[in-house]
C-alpha positions in Angstrom: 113.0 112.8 122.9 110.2 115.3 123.0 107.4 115.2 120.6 107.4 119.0 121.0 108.4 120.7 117.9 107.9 124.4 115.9 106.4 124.5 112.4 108.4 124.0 109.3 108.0 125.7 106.3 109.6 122.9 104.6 112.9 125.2 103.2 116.2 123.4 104.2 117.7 125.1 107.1 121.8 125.1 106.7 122.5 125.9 110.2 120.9 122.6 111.1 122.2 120.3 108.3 125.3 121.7 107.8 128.5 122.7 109.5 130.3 122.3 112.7 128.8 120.3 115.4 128.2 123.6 117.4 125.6 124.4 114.6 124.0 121.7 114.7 123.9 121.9 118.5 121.9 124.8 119.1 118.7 122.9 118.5 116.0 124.8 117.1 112.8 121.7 117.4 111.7 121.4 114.2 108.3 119.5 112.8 109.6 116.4 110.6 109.6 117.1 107.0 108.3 114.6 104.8 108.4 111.8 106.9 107.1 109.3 104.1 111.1 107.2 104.7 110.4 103.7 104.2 107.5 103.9 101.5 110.4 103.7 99.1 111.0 100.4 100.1 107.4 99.0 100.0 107.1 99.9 96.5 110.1 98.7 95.0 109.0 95.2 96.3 106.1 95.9 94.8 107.4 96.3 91.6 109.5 93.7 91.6 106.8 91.3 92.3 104.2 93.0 89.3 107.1 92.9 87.1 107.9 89.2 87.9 104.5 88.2 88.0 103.4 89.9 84.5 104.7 93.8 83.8 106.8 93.0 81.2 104.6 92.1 78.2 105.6 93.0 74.6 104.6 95.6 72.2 103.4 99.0 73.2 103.1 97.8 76.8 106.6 97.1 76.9 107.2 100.2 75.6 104.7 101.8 77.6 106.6 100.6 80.8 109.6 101.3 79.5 109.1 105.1 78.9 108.0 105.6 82.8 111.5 105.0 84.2 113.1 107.5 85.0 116.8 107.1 85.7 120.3 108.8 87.0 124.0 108.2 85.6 125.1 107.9 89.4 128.4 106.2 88.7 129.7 108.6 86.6 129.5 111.5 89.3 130.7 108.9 91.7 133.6 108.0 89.8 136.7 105.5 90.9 137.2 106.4 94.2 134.6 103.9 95.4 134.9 100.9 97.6 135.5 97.6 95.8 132.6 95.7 94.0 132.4 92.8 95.3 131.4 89.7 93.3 130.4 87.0 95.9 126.1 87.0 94.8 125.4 89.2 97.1 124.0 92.9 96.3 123.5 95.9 97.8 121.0 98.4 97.3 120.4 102.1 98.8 116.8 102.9 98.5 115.8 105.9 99.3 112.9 108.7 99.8 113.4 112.4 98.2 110.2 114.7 99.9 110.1 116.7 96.9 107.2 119.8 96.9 106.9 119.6 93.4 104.3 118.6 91.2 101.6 116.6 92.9 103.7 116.2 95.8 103.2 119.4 97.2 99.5 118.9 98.7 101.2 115.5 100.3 104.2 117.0 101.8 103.7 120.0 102.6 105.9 123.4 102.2 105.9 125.4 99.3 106.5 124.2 95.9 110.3 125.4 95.6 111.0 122.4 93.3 114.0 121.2 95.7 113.9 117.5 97.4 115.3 116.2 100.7 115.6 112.6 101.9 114.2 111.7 105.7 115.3 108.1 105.7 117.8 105.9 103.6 117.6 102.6 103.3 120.9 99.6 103.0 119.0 97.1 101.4 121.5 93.7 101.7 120.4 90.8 99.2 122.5 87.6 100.3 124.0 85.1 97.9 121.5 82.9 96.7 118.9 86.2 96.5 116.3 83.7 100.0 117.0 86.2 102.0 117.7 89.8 103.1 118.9 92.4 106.0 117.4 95.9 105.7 119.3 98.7 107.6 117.5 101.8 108.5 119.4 105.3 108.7 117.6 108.1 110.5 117.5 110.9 108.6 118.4 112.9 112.2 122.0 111.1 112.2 124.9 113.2 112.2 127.9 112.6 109.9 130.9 113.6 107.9 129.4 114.0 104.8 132.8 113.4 102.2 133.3 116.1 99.0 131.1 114.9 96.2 130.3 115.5 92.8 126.5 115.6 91.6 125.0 114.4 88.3 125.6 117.8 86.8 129.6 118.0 87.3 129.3 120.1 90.6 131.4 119.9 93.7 130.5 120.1 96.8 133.1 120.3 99.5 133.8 117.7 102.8 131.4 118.8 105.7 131.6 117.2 109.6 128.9 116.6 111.6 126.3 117.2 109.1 122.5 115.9 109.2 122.4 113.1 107.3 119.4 114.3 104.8 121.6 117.2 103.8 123.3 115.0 101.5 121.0 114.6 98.9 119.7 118.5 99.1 123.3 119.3 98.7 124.5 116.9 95.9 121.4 114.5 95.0 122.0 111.0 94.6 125.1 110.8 93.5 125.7 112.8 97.2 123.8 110.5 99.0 125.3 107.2 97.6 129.0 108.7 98.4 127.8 109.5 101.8 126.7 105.9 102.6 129.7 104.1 101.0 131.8 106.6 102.8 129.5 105.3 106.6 129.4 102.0 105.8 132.8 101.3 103.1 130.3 99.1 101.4 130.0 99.9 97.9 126.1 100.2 96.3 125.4 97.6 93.1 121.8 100.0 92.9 120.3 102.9 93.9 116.1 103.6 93.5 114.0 106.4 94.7 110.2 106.7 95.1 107.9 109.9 95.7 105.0 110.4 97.7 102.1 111.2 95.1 103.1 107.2 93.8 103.3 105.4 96.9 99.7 106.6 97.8 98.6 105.6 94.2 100.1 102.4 94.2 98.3 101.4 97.7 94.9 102.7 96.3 95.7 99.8 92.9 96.6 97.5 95.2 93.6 97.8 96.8 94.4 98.8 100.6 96.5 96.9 102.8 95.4 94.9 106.0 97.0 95.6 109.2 96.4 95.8 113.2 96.6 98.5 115.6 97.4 98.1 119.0 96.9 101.5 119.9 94.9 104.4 118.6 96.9 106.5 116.4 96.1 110.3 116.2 98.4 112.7 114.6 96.6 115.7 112.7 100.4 116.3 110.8 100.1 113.2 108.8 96.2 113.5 108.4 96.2 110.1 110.4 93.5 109.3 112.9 93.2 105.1 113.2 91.6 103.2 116.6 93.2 100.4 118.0 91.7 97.3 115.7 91.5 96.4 112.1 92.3 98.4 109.5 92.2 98.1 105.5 94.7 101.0 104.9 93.7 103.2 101.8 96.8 105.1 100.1 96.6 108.1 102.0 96.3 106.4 105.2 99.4 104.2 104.6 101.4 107.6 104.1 100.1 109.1 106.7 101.1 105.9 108.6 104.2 106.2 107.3 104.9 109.6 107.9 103.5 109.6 111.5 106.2 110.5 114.1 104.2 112.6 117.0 101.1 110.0 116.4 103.2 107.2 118.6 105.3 107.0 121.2 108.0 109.5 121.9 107.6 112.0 119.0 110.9 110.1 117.4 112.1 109.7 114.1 113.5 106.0 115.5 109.7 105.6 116.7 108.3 106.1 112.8 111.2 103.5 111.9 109.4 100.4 114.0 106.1 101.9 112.7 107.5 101.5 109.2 109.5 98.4 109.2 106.1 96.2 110.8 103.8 98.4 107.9 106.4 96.9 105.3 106.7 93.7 106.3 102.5 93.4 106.6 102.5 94.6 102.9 105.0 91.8 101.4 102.9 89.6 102.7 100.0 90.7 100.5 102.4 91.4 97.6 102.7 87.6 97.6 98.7 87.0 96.4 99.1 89.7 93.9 99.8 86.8 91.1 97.1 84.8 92.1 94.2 87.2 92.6 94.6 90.1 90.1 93.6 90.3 86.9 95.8 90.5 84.0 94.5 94.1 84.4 95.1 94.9 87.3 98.8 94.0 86.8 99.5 96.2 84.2 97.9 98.6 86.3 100.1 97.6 88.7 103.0 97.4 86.8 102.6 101.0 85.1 102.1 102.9 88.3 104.7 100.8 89.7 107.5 101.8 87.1 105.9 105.3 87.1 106.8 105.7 91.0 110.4 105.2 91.2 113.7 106.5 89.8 116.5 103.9 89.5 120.4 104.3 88.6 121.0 104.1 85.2 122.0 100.4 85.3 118.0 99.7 86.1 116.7 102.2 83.6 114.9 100.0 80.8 112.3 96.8 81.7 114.4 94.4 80.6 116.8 95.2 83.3 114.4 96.0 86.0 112.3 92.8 85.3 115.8 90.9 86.0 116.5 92.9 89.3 113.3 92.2 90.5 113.8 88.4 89.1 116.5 88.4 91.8 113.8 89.8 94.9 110.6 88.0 94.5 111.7 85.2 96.4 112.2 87.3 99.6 109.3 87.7 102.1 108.8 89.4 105.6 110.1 85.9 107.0 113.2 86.0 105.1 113.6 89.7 106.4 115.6 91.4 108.9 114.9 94.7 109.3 117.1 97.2 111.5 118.2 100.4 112.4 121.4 101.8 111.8 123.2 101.8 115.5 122.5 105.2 117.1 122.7 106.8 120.7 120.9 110.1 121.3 122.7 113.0 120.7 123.7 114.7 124.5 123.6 118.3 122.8 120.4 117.9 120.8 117.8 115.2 122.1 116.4 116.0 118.1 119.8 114.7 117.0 121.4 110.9 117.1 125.0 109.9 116.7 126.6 106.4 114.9 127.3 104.6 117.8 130.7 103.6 115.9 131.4 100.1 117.6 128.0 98.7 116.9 127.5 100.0 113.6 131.4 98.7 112.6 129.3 94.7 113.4 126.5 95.9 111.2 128.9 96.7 108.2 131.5 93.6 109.0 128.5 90.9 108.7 126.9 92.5 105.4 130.3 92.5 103.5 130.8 88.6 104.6 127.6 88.3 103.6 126.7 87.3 106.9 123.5 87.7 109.1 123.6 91.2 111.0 124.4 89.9 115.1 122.0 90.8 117.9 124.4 92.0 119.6 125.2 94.9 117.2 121.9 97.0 117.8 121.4 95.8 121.7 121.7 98.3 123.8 121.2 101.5 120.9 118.6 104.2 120.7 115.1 102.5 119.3 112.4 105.1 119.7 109.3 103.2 121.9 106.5 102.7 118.8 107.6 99.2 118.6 104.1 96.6 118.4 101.8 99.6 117.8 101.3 97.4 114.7 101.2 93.8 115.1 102.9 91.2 113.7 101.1 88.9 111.1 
């Protein structure tokens, strides 16, 4: 895939997230929107280990937490016509990023502040019985699907659309859009659903105090305000999102490129997350804590402390060596190298092992499209 692209005002484009596949076909290159993806997921690990570790205290700090979460009544919009809830320990959680131009998001991503939201990446986040371990499946925000007739928050319908970009379902329909959309891929049903911005992942890196990684290569890209040599780093907040974000920094230009970049910057940061109990101040943990509960927006099963503190009860167990992270099984679109396409076999294996609760096979991403940014940041 070329890292060539055109500039973006950052307005949704229908032709290219919508309609038949010859639509999406003609191929306009287009800069990557928000790009900040898998952030999302670094913070709610985050939280759940400052909420573990001390964010729940009584009294007006309990209340104080409480009143930052903000929360949606997904199931209601989703209704019945879900797949089945499972009760075998395991849970399922779609955690995903919204690059919103609101507010104080609008001098991090870019665009004008129109007040609308898109998503670039979703994340499947798989906690196995026993809550040791977990699989993390990556969906490019570039894939092209059937995105089923949903219902928003709000009562509106929004009718059945084939072959449309995957990020087009929450502009279209929000959450409740996006959740239907993955049940509908994977016919696994989501326990959760949680939602981060940009303006708080780059606060919450700057309480944590930076976060330690290693460069293999020198990454320049003036789009996401990154410029890092090959070495050491100590990230502030704005360089982890411009890490984050980075997609013509690396390799080929891809989005599946910024995936590897994201899923090594994650798994560098849990392992921090771990010291947090042992070398913060009770403090800094509230600190902590409020930013963290400030950041994200949860379904309205998670929407008070007490119920986020026993989600997160659930996740602080599981660390980067407990982790597998993939990406969804994709080939490269033949009409549109700025496109990819569910490579239906593989992704089937991914789907079959996470509702037995089994471990994701090799052999279901062997062989799919990867992007080449893979080791630009090395392994702890």
């Amino acid at each position: 895939m070329s890292a060539e692209s055109t500039p973006d005002s950052g307005t949704p484009e229908q032709s290219d997230t919508t309609g038949p596949r010859h639509r999406a076909a003609k191929g306009r290159r287009r800069k990557a929107r928000g790009g900040r993806s898998k952030a999302v997921l670094v913070t709610v690990w985050t939280a759940a280990g400052i909420l573990v570790l001390g964010g729940t205290g009584a009294g007006y700090l309990y209340f104080k937490l409480n009143g930052n979460i903000k929360s949606v009544d997904i199931n209601q919009a989703l209704g019945t016509d879900r797949p089945l809830d499972v009760d075998n320990g395991s849970q399922d959680i779609l955690v995903l990023g919204s690059d919103t131009r609101s507010g104080s998001n609008k001098k991090l991503g870019g665009g004008v502040d129109d007040g609308s939201a898109r998503s670039d990446t979703a994340m499947i986040v798989h906690v196995y019985e026993g809550h040791k371990k977990a699989s993390v499946v990556s969906i490019p925000r570039d894939t092209l699907v059937d995105r089923p007739e949903c219902t928003d928050t709000n009562g509106k319908t929004y009718p059945a659309v084939t072959m449309a970009m995957f990020n087009s379902a929450y502009s279209t329909g929000g959450a409740a859009c996006a959740v239907k959309t993955v049940e509908s891929m994977t016919g696994i049903r989501m326990d959760h659903y949680i939602e981060v911005d940009f303006a708080g992942f780059e606060k919450l890196i700057n309480v944590l105090g930076g976060v330690d990684i290693t460069t293999t290569k020198d990454i320049k890209d003036p789009d996401s305000h990154l410029n890092l040599k090959a070495g050491e780093h100590t990230l502030t907040g704005k360089q982890a999102l411009g890490l984050v974000r980075t997609r013509h920094g690396v390799g080929d230009g891809s989005d599946l490129g910024r995936i590897q970049l994201q899923q090594a910057f994650i798994k560098a940061l849990l392992e921090q997350v771990k010291e947090i109990g042992l070398l913060s101040s009770p403090a800094k943990l509230y600190d902590l804590a409020d930013t963290a509960t400030d950041t994200i927006t949860t379904d309205s099963d998670l929407d008070s402390i007490k119920d986020l503190a026993s989600f997160a009860g659930g996740l602080k167990g599981i660390g980067s060596k407990n982790m597998t992270m993939v990406t969804m099984p994709v080939q490269y679109d033949p009409a549109d190298p700025n496109r990819v396409l569910v490579d239906e076999a593989k992704a089937k294996q991914v789907w079959a092992a996470l509702k037995a609760d089994r471990t994701i096979p090799k052999s279901a991403t062997k062989g799919t499209a990867k992007g080449d940014a893979d080791g630009v940041v090395a392994s702890s």
